[in-house]
C-alpha positions as CSV (number, residue, x, y, z in Angstrom):
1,X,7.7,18.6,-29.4
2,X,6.1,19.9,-32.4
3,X,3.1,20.7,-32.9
4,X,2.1,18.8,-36.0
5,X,3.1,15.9,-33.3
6,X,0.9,17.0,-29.8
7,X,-2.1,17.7,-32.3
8,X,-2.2,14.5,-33.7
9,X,-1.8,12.9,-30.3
10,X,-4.6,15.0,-29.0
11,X,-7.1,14.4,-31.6
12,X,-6.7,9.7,-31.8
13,X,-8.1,7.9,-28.9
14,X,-6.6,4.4,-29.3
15,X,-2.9,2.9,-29.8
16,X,-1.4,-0.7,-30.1
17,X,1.4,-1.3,-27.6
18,X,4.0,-3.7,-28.0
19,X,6.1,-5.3,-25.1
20,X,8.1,-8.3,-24.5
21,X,7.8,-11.3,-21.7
22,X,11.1,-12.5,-20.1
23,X,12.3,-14.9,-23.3
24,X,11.8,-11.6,-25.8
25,X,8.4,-13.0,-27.2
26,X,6.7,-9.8,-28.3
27,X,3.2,-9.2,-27.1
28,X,0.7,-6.3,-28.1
29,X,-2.2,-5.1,-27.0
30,X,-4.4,-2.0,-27.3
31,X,-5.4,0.6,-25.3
32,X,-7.7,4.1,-24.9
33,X,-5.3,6.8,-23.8
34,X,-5.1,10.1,-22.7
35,X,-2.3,12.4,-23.2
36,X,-0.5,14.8,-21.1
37,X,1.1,17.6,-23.6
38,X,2.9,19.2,-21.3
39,X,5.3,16.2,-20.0
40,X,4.5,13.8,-22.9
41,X,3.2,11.3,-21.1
42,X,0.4,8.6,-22.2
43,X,-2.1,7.5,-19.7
44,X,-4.3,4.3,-20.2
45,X,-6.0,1.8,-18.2
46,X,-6.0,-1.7,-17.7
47,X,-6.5,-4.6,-15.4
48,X,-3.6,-5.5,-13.1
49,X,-4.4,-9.0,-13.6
50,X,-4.1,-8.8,-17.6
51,X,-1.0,-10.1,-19.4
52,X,0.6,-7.4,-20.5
53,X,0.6,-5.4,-16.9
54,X,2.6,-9.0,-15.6
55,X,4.8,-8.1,-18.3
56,X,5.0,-4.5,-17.9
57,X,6.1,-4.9,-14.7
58,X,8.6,-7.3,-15.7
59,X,10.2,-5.0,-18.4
60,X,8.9,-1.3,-18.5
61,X,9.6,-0.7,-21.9
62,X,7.3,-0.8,-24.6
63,X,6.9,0.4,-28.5
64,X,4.0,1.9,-30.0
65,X,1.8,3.4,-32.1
66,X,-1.3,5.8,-33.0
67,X,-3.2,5.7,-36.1
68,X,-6.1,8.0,-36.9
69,X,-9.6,7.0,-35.3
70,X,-11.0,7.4,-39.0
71,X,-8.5,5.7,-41.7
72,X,-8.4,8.0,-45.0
73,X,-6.8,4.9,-47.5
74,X,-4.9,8.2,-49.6
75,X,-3.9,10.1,-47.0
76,X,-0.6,9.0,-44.6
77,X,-0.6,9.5,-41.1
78,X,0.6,7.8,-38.2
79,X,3.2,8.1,-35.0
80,X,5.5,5.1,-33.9
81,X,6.7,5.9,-30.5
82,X,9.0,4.5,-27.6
83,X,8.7,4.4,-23.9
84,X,8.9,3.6,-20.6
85,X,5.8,2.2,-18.2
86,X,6.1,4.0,-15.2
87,X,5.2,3.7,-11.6
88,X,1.9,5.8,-10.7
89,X,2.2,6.9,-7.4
90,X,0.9,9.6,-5.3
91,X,0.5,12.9,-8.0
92,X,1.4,11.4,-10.5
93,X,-1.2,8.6,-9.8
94,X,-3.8,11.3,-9.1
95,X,-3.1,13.8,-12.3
96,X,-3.2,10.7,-14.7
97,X,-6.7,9.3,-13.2
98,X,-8.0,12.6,-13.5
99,X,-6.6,13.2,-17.2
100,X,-7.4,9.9,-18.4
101,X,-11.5,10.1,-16.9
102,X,-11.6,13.3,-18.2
103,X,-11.1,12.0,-21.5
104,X,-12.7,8.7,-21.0
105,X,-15.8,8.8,-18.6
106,X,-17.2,5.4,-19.4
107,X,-14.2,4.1,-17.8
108,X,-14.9,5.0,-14.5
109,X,-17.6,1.9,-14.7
110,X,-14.6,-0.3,-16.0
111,X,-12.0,-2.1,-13.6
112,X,-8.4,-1.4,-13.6
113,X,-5.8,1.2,-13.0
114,X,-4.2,3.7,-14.6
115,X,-1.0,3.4,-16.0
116,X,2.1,6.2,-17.4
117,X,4.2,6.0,-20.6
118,X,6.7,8.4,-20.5
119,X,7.5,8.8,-24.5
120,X,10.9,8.9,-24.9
121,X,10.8,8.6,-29.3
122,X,7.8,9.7,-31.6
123,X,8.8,9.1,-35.1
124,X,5.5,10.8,-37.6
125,X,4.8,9.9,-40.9
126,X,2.0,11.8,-43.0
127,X,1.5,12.5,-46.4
128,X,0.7,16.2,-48.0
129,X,-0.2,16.9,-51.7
130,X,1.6,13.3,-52.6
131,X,4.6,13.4,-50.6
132,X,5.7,11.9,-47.4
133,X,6.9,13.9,-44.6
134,X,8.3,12.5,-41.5
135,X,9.0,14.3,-38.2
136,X,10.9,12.9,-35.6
137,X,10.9,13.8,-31.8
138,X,13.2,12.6,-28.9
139,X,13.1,13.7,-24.6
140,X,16.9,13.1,-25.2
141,X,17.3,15.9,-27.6
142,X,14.9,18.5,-26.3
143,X,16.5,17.9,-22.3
144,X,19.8,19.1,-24.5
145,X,18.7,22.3,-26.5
């Protein structure tokens, strides 16, 4: 993944998550979030009694996306993204609590679990000296270079 990407990531705190309930209704909600560089993953937490967990469970796929913590009204920048919820088990389970605490303290007095989107599609859009740039990203494309 580029850089210009995993830096942007690393630097936000919050994104909106969008998934849909068993008729296709959309639903949205947002999150705190940790992320893993290394496999691209997301980690956040939530309740498992919320709405979007029951529908996360029913369909693991979600859309997204990350907008700076600190809005600049002349200055671009953003990531849209696609994934898949996954099922934290064992190490995986372990390596996201840890990431995610590590990044968020306070919400060790929260309750909840943590939960893993694998990114499968980042789409960036910022602006530099008035133009737009947009770099994409796909786990597709890099598993075939």
């Amino acid at each position: 993944m580029k850089e210009i990407i995993k830096d942007f990531i690393q630097q936000q705190t919050c994104a909106a998550i969008c998934c849909v309930d068993s008729s296709g209704s959309p639903y949205c909600f947002s999150c705190f979030y940790a992320y893993n560089d290394e496999e691209n993953l997301l980690y956040f937490k939530s309740s498992v009694e919320s709405h979007h967990v029951a529908l996360l469970k029913e369909n693991p796929l979600i859309a997204g996306a990350i907008l700076p913590d600190k809005l600049n009204t002349f200055l671009i920048k953003g990531i849209q993204f696609e994934g898949t919820v996954l099922d934290a088990e064992g190490d995986a389970a372990k390596q996201a609590s840890g990431k995610y605490y590590r990044r968020h303290p306070v919400a060790y007095a929260v309750p909840g679990e943590v939960w893993i989107i694998r990114i499968e599609h980042i789409k960036m859009t910022y602006s530099t000296t008035g133009f737009i740039n947009k770099v994409s990203w796909s786990r597709e494309s890099e598993i075939l270079n």
